[in-house]
N, C-alpha and C positions, 0 to 999 in steps of 0.2 A: 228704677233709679235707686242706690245705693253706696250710702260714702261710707266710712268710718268718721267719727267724732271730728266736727268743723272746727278748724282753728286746733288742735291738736296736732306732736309731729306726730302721731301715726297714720296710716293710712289701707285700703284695700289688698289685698296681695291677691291669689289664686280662687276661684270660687269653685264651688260645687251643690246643684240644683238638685233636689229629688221631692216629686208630688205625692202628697198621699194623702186623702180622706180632705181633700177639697183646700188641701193646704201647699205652699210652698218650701219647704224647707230650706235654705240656703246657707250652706258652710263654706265657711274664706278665712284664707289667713290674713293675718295682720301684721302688717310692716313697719318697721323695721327689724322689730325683734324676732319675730317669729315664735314666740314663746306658747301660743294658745292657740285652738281655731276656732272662730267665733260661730255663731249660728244665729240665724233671724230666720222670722217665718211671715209668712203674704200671702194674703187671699185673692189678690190678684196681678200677683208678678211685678206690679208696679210699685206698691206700698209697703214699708218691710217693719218687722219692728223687732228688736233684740229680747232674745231668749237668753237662758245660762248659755254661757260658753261648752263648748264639749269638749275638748281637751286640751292636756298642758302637755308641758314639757315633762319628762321624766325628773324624776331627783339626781342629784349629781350618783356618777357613777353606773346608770341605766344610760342602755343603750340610743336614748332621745333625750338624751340631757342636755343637749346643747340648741339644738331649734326642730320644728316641725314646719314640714314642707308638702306640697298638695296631697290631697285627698279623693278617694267616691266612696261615697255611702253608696249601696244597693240593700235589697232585700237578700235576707241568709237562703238560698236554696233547700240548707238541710232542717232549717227550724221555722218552719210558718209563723209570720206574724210578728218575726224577729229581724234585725238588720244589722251589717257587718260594713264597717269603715275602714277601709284600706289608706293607711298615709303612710308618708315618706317622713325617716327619722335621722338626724345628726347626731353625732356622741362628740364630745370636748375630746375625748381621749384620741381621738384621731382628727382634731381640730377640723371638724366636719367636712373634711375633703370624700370619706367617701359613705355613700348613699346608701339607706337601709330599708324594705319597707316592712310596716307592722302593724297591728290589725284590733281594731275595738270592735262591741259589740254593744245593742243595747233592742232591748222591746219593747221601746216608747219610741224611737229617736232623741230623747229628751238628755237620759244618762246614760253614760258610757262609759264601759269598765275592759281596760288594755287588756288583751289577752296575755297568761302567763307566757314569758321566750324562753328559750335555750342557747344561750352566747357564751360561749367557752370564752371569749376574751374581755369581758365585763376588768374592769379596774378594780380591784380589789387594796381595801385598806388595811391599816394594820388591825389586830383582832380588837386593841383594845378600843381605838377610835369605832370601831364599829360595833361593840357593845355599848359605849357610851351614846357615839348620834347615831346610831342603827344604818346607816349604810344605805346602798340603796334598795329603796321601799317596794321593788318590783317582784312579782311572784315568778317565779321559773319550776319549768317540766323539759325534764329533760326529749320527751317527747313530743315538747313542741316544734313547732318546724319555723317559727319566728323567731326576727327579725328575719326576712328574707334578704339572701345578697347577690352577688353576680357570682356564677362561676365557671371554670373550664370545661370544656373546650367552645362556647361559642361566643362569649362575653367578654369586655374587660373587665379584669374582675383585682387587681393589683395596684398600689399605688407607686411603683416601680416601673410605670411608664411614664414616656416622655412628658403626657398630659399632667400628670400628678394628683389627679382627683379621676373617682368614677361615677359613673354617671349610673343610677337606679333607684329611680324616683316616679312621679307622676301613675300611681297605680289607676288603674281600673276596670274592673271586673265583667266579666260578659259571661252570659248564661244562655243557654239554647240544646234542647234536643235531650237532655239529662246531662252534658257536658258541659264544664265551665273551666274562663280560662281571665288568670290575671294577664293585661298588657302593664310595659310599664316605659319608661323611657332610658334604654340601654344602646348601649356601643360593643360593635362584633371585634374581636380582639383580634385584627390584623388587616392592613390596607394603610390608605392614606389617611393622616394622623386627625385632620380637619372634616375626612369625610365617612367617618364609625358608626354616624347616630344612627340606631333602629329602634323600630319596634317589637322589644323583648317581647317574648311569651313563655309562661310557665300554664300549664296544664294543671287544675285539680283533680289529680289521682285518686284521692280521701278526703273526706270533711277537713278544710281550711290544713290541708297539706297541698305543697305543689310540685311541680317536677319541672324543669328547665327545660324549655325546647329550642330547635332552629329559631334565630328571630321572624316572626311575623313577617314584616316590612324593612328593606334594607335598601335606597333606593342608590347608597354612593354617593350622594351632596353633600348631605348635612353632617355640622358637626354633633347636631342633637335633634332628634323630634322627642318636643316638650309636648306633654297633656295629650295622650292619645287617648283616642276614642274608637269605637267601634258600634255599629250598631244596622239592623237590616231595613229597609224600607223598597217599599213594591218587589220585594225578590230581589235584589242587589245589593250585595255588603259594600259598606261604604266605612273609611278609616279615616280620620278628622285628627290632625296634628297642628301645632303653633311650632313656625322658626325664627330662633333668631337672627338670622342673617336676613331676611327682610321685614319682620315684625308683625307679619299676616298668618293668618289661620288659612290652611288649606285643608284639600280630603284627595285621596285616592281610592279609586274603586274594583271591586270583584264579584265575580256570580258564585265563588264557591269557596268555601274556609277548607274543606278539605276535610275526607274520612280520617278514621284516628288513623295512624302513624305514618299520614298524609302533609302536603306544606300545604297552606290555602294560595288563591291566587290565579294566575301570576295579576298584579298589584297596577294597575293604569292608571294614568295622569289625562286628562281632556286638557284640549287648550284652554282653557282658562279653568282652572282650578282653586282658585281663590273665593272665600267664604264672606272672610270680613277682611274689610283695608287694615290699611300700614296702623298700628297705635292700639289695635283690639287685639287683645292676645287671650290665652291659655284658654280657648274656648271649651266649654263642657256642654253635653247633650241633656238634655229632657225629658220624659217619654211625661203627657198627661192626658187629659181626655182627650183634646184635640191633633193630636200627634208628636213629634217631637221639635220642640225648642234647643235652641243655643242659646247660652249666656258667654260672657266674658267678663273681662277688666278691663276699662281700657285707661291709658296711660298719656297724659303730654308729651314725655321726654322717654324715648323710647330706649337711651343712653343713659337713664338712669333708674324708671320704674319704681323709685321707692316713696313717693309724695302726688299725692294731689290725684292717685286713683280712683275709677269709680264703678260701678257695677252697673252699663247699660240698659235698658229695657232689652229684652229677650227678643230675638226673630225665631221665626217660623221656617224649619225648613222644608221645602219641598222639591219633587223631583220632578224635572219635566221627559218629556215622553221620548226626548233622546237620550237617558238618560244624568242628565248633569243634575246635579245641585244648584238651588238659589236660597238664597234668603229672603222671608217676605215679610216686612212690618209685622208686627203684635196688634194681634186683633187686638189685644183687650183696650191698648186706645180711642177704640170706640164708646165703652164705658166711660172716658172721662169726657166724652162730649158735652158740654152743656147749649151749646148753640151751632145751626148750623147756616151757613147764606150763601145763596148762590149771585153774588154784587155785579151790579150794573154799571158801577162807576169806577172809572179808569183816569187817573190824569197823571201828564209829565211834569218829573218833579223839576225839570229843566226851564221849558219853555215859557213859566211863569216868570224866571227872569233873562232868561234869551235875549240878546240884540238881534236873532236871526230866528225868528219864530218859522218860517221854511224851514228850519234843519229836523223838525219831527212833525208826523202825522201821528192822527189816532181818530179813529174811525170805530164808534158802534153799529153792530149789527145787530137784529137779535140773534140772541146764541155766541154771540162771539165778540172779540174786540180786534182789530188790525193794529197794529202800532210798526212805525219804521222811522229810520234816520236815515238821509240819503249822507251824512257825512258826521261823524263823531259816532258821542257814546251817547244814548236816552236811554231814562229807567220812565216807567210808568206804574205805577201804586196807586193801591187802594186809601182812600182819606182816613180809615180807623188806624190808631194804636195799635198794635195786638203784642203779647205778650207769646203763650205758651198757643199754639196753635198748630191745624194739618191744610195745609191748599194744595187741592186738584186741579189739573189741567191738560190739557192735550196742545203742545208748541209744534204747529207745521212753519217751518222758517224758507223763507222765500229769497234765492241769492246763495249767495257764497260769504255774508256778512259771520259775524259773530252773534248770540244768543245768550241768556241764561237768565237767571233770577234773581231778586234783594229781596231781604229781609231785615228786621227791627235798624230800619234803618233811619238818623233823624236827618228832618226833609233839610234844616240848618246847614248842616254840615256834612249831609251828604255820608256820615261815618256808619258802617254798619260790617254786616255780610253779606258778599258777593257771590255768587255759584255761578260761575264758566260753566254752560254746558256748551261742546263738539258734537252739533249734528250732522254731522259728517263721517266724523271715525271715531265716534262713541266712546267719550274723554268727559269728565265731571271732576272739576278741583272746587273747593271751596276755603274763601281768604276771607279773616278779618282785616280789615281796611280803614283807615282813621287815621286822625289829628292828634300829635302827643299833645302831653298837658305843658310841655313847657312851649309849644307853638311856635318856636323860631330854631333858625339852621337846619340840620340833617335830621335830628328830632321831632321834629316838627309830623314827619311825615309816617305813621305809623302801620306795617306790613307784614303780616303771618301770612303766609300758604302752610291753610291747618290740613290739609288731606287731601288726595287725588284716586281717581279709581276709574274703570273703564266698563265697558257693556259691549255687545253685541246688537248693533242698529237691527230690526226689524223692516223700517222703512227710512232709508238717506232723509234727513231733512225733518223726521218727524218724530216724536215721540210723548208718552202719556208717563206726566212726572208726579210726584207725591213728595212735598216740602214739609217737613215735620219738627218743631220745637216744642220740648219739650221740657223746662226748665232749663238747664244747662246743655243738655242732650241735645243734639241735631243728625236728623236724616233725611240724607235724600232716597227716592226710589224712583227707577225708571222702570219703565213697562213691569210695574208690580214687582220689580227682585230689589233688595236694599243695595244702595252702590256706594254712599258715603253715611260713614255711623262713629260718633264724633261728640267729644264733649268740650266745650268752652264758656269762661262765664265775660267774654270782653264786652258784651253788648246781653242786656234783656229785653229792653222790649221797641218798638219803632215800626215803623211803616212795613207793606212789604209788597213784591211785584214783581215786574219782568223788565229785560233792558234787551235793547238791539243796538249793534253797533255796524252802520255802513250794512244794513241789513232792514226786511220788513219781515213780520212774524203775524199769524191768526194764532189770537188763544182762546180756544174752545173749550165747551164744558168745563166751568170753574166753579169749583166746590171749595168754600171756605168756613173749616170748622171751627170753633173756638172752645182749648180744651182744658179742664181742670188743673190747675199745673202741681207736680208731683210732692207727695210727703211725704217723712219717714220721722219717725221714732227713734231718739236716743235711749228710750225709759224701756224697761222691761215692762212687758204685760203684766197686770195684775193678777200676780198670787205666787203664792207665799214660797214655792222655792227655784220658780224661773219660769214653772212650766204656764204654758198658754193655757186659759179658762175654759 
């Protein structure tokens, strides 16, 4: 979990995660201005806390004078023990319609010093103003191969197209085999105007020089795939993109990138392709002792993305044996456990004032609870409060009824969070649900469907779910993959359980943890010029 400054207008923008020496690293930029990209660092993915920023904006007249846009750190190939930042630059002088990318270095991760560029079209002032305020402060070789841009023949590379703006941004680097190759987020220069977006590739030829190649990934849809990733696991390259056009993170996959003067590929989609639901975007990979992670942003207003972002807790991805991608909870929530119970007591929060005590059962077993309504809705909860917590369970639902779960619900009012699950055809929405505060007319009656997302039934009727709050932060996971991942602050803390509707349900093995709930750090670490003790 990770905001930028509470109560502040800024907020999170794109992130990017790199482990090293039992540490986290995390670079994002910051919204709205885009001026700087910040960095924090976590020893356990959970807890973050602000380091010096790493970089700004250029000085007027450099080619990132105007804002800075995603980033990947990785390790330098050609300098052991050094590390090279790939971001995306804007310049005023082209009132940042088109896209640049350009490239820091440092051998701490801590400072970072821009590599000198070569930009024949830099804004030049008159001589005397730039004896006076010196101009802009960037160092140049004519040698260098930076700022990188798009260009012919396989790129848009012009701002004398219909679009008006070019799209080459979102870099990041992939190594393997003694080859390495920057991806970035480009459009092929011909086709339908809306369906361009690919995944650029430039080859490194020489030490942080590049050479352009056929796009990567070019699938025809989209008008962009933002924040590409790349990276191999059990022998299968797998390509990890965010669109806009539905606001979810996906991946496409391959057995082979291709010998040099080869294309990789050819590039498949599985039926269900999707990573993280609707509102989590610009997803970035991990590699750390336990394998690799995804992080994000994720967003309320997917129409606007510039307020009220936040930086998820990380999942786990892994690969099942047909191949596909899932995402699976972050272990390290086990760390925040301080209590665990497996609870005996089960009661409706209805029937206590019912005229119609017949309308719900609930029956102990050991091992299990029954609960059913032959007619309406019943929720059934546990007696404790909980705040930040994980519940296990296994829901076998009996009928054709409806199903699903509450949480911090208050027993009063009945106002909390609702999760719909479909054990049927494998459908998971979760609504805040409540009472406005002025409690009369249309008002009165308070309604979000915050997120929705689907699965793959294993058995009609049944399934083993993982209900997760976490501060703000909510997920759900069925049969172990995350299916809704989700932040809202309308409700903290309440009641929480299971409802049937015109349905009976067994809930078995119930595991109920109660878990540290998350913090973070506005203050830098102590000492004396950012860096961590």
């Amino acid at each position: 979990m990770y905001t930028e400054s509470i109560g502040s207008r800024k907020t999170l923008g794109d992130v990017d995660v790199l482990y090293h020496d039992g540490l986290y690293h995390l670079f994002h930029l910051v919204l709205p201005n885009h001026d700087f990209i910040a960095h924090a660092v976590s020893e356990d993915g959970l807890s973050w806390y602000r380091v010096a920023n790493a970089l700004f904006i250029g000085h007027p007249g450099c080619w990132d004078d105007s804002m800075l846009w995603t980033m990947h750190v990785s390790p330098d190939p050609h300098r052991p023990g050094c590390w090279r930042m790939f971001y995306t630059g804007l310049s005023r002088g082209d009132r940042g319609l088109k896209q640049r990318i350009g490239m820091a270095v440092s051998d701490d991760l801590y400072h970072w010093t821009k590599t000198p560029v070569s930009w024949k079209d830099r804004r030049q002032a008159p001589q005397s103003l730039q004896a006076k305020h010196h101009g802009c402060r960037a160092s140049y070789d004519p040698d260098s191969s930076f700022p990188l841009q798009p260009e012919p023949p396989h790129y848009e590379y012009s701002l004398d197209t219909p679009r008006h703006w070019v799209s080459w941004r979102d870099p990041f680097y992939y190594h393997e085999g003694g080859r390495g190759w920057l991806l970035c987020a480009g459009r092929i220069n011909e086709g339908p105007l809306v369906r361009r977006g690919c995944v650029a590739l430039m080859e490194e030829t020489a030490p942080n020089h590049f050479q352009q190649q056929p796009p990567l990934f070019h699938p025809g849809l989209y008008d962009d795939i933002e924040v590409p990733n790349l990276f191999r696991l059990d022998g299968e390259y797998y390509l990890v993109g965010s669109l806009r056009e539905d606001a979810k993170v996906r991946y496409w996959h391959t057995d082979r990138l291709g010998a040099p003067g080869e294309q990789a590929g050819p590039w498949r989609s599985y039926y269900d392709n999707v990573l993280l639901a609707r509102g989590n975007y610009a997803g970035r990979i991990c590699q750390d002792p336990h394998g690799i992670l995804i992080w994000n942003f994720f967003t309320p207003d997917i129409n606007v993305r510039t307020s009220f972002n936040l930086m998820p807790p990380p999942k786990r991805l892994l690969r099942t044996d047909g191949g596909l991608l899932r995402a699976k909870s972050f272990e390290g929530f086990s760390r925040r456990v301080v209590r665990s119970d497996r609870p005996d007591r089960l009661h409706s929060l209805q029937c206590s004032v019912s005229s119609s005590p017949h309308a719900c059962e609930l029956n102990r077993t050991e091992g299990h609870f029954e609960v059913g309504s032959e007619s309406g809705f019943e929720a059934y909860v546990f007696p404790e409060d909980v705040r930040s917590f994980r519940l296990r369970a296994k829901l076998s639902l009996r009928g054709l009824g409806k199903c699903g779960m509450v949480f911090r619900i208050d027993p009063e009012t009945r106002d909390g969070y609702y999760v719909s699950l479909d054990l049927t055809k494998g459908v998971a929405q979760i609504r805040a649900w409540g009472t406005g505060s002025e409690k009369l007319g249309e008002e009165m009656m308070q309604f979000q469907s915050l997120q929705a997302a689907y699965w793959q039934l294993e058995q009609r009727g049944v399934a083993h779910v993982e209900c997760l709050a976490f501060g703000s932060y909510l997920e759900l996971s069925v049969e172990d993959r995350v299916i809704l991942s989700l932040a809202d602050q309308t409700y903290d803390h309440g009641q929480l359980g299971f409802y049937v509707e015109s349905a009976k349900m067994i809930v078995s093995d119930v595991t109920l943890e109660h878990l540290r709930p998350p913090s973070q750090s506005d203050e830098h670490l102590p000492a004396g010029d950012g860096d961590p003790e």
